[in-house]
MARBA-3410 file (N, C-alpha, C, O; in Angstrom, 1 decimal):
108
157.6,116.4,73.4,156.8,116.6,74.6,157.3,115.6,75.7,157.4,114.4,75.4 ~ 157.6,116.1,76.9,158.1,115.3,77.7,157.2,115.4,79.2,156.7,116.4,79.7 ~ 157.3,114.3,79.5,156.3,114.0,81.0,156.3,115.0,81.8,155.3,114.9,82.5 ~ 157.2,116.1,82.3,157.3,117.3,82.8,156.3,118.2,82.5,155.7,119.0,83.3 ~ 156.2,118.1,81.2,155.2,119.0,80.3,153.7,118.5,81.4,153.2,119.2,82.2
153.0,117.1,81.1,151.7,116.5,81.4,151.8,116.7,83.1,150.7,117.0,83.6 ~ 152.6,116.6,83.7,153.0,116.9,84.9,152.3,118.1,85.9,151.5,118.2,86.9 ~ 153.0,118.9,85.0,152.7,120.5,84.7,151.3,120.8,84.8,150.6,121.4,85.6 ~ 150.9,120.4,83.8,149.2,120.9,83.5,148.4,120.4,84.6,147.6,121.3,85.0 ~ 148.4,119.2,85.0,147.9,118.3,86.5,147.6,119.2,87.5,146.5,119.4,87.8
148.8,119.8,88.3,149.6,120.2,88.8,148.4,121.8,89.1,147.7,122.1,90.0 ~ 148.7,122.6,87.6,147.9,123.6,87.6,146.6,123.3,87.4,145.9,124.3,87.4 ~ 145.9,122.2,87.2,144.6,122.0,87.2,144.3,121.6,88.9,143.5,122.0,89.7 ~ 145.2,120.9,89.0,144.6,120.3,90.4,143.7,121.4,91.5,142.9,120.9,92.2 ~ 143.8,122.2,91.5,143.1,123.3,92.5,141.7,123.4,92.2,140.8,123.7,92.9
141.7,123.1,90.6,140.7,123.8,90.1,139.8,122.2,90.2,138.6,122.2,90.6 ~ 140.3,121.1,90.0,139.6,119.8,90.0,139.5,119.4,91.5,138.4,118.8,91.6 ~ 140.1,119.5,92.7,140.0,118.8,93.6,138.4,119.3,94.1,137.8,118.3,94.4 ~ 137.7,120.5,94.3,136.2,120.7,94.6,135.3,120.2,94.0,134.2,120.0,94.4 ~ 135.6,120.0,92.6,134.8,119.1,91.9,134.6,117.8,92.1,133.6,117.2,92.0
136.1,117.1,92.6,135.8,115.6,93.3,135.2,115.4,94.5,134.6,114.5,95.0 ~ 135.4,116.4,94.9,135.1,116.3,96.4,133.4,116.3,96.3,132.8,115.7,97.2 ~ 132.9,116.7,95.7,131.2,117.4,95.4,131.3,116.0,94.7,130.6,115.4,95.4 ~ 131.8,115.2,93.8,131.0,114.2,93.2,131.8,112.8,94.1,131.8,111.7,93.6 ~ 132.2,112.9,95.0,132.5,112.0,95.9,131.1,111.9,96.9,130.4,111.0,97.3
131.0,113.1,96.9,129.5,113.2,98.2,128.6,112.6,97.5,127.7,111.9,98.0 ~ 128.7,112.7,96.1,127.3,112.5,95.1,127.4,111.0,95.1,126.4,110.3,95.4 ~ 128.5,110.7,94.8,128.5,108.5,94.7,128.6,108.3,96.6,128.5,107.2,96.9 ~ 128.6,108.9,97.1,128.7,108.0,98.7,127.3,108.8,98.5,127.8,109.5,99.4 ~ 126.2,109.3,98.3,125.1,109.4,98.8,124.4,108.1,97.4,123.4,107.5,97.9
124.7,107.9,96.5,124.0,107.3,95.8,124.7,105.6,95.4,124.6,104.9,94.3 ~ 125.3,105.4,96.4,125.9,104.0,97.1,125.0,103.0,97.4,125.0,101.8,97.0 ~ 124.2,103.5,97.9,123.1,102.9,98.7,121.7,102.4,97.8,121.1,101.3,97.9 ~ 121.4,103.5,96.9,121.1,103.6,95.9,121.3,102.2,94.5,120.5,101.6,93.8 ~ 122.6,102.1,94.8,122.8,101.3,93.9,123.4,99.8,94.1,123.7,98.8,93.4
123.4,99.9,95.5,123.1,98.4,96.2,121.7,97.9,95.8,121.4,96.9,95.2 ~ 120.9,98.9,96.4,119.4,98.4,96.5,119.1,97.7,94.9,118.7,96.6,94.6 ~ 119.4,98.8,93.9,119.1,98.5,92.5,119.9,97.2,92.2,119.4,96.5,91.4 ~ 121.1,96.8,92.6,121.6,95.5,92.3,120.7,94.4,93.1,120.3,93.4,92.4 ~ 120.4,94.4,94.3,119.8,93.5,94.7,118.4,93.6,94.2,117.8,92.5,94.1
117.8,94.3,93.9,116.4,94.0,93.3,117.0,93.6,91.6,116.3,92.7,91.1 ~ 117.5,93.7,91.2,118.1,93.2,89.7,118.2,91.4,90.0,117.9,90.4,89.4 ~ 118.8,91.5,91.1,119.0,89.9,91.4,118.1,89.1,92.0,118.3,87.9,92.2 ~ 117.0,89.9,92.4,116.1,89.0,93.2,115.2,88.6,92.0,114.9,87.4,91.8 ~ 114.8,89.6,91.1,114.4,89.7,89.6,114.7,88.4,88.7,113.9,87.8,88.0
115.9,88.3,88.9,116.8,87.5,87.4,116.5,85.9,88.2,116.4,84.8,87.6 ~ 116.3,86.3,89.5,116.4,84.6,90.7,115.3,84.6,91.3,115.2,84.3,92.5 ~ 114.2,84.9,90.6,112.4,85.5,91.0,111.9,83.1,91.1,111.2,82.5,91.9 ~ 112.5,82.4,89.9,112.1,81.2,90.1,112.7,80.9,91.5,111.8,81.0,92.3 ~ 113.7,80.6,92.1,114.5,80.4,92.9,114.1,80.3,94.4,113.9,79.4,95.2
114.3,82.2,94.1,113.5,82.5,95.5,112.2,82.0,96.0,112.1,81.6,97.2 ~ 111.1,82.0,95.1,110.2,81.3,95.3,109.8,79.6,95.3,108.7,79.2,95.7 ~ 110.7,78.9,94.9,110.9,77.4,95.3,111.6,77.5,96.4,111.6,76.4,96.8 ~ 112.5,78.5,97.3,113.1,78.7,98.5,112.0,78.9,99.6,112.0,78.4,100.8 ~ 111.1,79.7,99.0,110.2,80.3,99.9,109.2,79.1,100.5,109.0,78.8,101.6
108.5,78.5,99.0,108.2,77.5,99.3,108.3,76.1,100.0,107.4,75.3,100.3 ~ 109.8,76.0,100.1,110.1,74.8,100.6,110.2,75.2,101.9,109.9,74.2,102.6 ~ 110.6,76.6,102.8,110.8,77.1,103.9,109.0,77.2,104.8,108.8,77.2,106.0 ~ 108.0,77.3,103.8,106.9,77.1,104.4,106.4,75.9,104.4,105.7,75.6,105.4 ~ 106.6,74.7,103.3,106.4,73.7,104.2,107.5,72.8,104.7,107.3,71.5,104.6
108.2,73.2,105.1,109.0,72.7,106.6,108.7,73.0,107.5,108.9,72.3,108.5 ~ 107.9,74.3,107.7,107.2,74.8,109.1,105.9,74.6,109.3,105.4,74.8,110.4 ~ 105.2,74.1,108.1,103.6,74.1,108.3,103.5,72.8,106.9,103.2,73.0,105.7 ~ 103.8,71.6,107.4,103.4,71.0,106.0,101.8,70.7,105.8,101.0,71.0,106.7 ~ 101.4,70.1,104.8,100.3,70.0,104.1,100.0,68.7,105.0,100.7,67.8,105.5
98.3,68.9,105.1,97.7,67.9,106.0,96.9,66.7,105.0,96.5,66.8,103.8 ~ 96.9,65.8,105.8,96.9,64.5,104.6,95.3,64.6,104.3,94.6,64.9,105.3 ~ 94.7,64.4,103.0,93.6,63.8,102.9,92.1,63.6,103.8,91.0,64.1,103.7 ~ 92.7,62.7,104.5,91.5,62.5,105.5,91.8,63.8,106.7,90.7,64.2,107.1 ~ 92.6,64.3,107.0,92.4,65.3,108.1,91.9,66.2,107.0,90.7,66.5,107.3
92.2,66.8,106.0,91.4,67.9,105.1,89.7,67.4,105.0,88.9,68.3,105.0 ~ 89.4,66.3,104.8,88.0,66.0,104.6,87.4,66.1,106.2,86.2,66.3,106.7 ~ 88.6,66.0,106.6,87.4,66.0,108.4,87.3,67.5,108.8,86.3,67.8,109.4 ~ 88.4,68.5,108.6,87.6,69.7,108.9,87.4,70.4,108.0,87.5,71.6,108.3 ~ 87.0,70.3,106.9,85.9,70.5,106.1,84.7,70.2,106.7,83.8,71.0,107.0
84.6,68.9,106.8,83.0,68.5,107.5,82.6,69.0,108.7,81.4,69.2,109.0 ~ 83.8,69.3,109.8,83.8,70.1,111.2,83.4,71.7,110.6,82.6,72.5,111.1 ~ 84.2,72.0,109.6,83.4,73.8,109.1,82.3,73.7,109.2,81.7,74.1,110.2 ~ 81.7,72.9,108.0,80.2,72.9,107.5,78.9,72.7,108.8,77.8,73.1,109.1 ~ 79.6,71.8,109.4,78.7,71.2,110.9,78.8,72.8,111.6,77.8,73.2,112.1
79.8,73.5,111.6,80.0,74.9,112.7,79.1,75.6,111.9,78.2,76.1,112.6 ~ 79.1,75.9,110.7,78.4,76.8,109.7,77.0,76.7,110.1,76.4,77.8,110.4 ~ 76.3,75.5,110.2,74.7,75.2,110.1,74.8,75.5,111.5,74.0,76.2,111.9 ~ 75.7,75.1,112.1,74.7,75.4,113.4,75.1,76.9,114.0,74.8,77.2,115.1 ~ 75.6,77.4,113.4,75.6,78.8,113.4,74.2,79.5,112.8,73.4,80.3,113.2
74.2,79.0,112.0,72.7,79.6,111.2,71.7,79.3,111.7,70.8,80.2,111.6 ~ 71.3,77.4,112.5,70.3,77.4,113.5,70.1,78.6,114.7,69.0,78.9,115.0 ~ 71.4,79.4,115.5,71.5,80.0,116.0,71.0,81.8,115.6,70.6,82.6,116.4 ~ 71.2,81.8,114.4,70.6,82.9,114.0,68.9,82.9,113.5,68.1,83.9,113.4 ~ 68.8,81.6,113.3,67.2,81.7,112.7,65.8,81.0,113.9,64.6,80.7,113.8
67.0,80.9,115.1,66.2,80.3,115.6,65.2,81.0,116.7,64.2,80.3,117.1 ~ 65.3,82.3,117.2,64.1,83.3,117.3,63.1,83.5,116.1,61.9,83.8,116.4 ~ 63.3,83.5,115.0,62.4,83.9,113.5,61.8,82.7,113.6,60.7,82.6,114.1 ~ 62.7,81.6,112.9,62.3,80.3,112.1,62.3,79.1,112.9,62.4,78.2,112.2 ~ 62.2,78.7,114.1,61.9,77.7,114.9,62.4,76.3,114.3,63.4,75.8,114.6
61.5,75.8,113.4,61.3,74.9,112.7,62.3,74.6,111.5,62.4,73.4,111.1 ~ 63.2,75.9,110.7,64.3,75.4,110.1,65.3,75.5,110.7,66.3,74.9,110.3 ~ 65.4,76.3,112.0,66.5,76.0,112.5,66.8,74.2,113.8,67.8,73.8,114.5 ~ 65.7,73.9,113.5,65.4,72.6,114.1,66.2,71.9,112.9,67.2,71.2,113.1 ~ 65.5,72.1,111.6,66.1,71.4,110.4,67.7,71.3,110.0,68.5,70.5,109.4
67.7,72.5,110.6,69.8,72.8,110.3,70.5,72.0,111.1,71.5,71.4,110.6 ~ 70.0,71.9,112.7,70.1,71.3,113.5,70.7,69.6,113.1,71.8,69.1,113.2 ~ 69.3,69.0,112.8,69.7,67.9,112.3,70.0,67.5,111.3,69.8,66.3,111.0 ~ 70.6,68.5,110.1,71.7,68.2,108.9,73.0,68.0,110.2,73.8,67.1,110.2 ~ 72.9,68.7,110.9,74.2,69.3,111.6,74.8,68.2,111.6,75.7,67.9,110.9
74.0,67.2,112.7,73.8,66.0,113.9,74.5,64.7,112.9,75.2,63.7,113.2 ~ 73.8,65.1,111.1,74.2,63.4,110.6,75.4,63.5,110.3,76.1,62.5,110.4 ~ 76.2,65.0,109.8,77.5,65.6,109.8,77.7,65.2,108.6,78.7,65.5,108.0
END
């Protein structure tokens, strides 16, 4: 058997194979994209700790954490808005507890 021979057969096949590449050429360039997407979700997957200590470090560089006493002071600035929000709602009905809300408000 000599390479003339394998040559040969190519040769006469080729007419018959080139529409078939061509149709599964279209098929991998339409599912290209496809299979980026599925690689990078494979990798965000496998680097899921990563990204998230990334994520986190990128939020507090832009917004860090407030110390202690600023967290206890607007907490106590909520609760003071809260009551006297509620004096404001009870204070056509209830006169007298919203007088009371009033001065929880006041000792803070």
């Amino acid at each position: 058997m000599s390479i003339a021979v394998l040559s040969f057969t190519t040769e006469v096949a080729l007419p018959f194979v080139r529409p078939i590449l061509a149709t599964l050429g279209v098929a991998i360039a339409a599912l290209r994209p496809l299979l980026g997407f599925g690689l990078f979700a494979v990798m965000l997957w496998l680097f899921k700790p990563l990204v998230r200590g990334l994520a986190r470090a990128g939020v507090m560089l832009f917004k860090p954490r407030h110390s202690l006493a600023e967290r206890n002071e607007r907490r106590t600035l909520r609760s003071i808005s809260a009551l006297n929000r509620m004096a404001r709602e009870l204070d056509t009905q209830q006169p007298s507890l919203a007088a009371e809300l009033r001065l929880l408000a006041s000792r803070g």
